[in-house]
Wavefront OBJ file of the C-alpha trace (Angstrom):
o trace
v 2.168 27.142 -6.282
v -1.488 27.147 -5.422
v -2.957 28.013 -2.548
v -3.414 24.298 -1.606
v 0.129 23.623 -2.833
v 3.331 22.498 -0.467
v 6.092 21.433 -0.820
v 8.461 18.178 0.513
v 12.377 18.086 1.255
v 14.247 14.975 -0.804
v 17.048 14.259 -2.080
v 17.942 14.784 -5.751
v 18.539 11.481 -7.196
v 14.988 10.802 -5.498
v 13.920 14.131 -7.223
v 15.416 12.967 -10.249
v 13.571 10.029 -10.429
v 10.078 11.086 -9.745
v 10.671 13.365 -12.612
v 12.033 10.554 -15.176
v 9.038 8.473 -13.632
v 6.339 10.993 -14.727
v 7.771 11.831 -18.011
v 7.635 8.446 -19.191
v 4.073 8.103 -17.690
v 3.218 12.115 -19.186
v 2.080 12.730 -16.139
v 3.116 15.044 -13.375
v 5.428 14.180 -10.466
v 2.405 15.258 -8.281
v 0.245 13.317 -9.995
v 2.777 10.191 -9.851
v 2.990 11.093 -5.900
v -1.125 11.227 -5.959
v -1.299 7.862 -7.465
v 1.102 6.407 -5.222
v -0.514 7.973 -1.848
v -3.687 6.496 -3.610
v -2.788 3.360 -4.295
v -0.784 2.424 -0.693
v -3.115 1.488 2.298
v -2.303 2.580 5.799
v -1.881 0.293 8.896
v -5.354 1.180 9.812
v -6.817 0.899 6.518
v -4.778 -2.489 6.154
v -6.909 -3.780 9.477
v -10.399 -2.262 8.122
v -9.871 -4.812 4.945
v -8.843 -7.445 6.893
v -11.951 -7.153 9.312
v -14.212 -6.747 6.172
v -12.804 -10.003 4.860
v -13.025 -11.926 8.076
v -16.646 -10.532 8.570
v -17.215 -11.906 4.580
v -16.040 -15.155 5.095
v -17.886 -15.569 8.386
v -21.379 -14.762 6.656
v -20.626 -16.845 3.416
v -19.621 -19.926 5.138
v -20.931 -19.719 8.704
v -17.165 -19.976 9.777
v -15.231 -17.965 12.052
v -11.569 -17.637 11.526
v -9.451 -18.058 14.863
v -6.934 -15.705 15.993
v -4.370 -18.510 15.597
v -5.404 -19.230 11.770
v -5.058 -15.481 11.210
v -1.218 -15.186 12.567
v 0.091 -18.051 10.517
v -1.619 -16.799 7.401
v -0.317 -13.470 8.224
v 3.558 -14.970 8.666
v 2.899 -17.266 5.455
v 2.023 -13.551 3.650
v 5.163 -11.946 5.582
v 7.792 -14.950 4.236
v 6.002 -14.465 1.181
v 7.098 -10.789 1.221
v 10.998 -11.368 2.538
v 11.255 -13.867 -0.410
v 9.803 -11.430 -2.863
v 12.670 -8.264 -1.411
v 15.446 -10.779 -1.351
v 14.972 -12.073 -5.360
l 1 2 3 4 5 6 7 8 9 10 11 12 13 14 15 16 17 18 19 20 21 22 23 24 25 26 27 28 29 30 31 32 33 34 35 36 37 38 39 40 41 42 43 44 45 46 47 48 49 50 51 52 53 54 55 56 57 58 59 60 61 62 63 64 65 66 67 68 69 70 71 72 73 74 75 76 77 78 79 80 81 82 83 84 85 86 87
């Protein structure tokens, strides 16, 4: 391992299947891990997005979005989500 190298604890079938993953990708399991670290926003960086967007649509249309609009878009995009697991 490199000097920038470390390693994580997991189980084997999860082992397994990062390594079946990045074979049929030809790609690393690091890499594959990379990507997916990448690719997956944080809490924070889930809030940062949404303040963009609010700011966005506030300076294209002149319209603020309430607090109220927000938390039953946000449960529409949740129920959304449950439906999406449970198929």
């Amino acid at each position: 391992m490199g000097e920038q190298d470390t390693s994580i604890k997991t189980t084997r079938a999860v082992r397994d299947r990062l390594k079946t993953l990045a074979s049929e990708r030809n790609t690393t399991m690091n890499d594959l891990l990379a990507e997916l670290v990448q690719r997956e926003l944080t809490a924070e960086e889930k809030e940062q997005r949404a303040q963009q967007a609010l700011e966005e649509i506030r300076q294209s249309t002149g319209l603020a979005v309430s607090d109220d609009a927000r938390a039953r878009a946000r449960s529409f995009l949740q129920s959304l989500g449950r439906e999406h697991h449970a198929a």
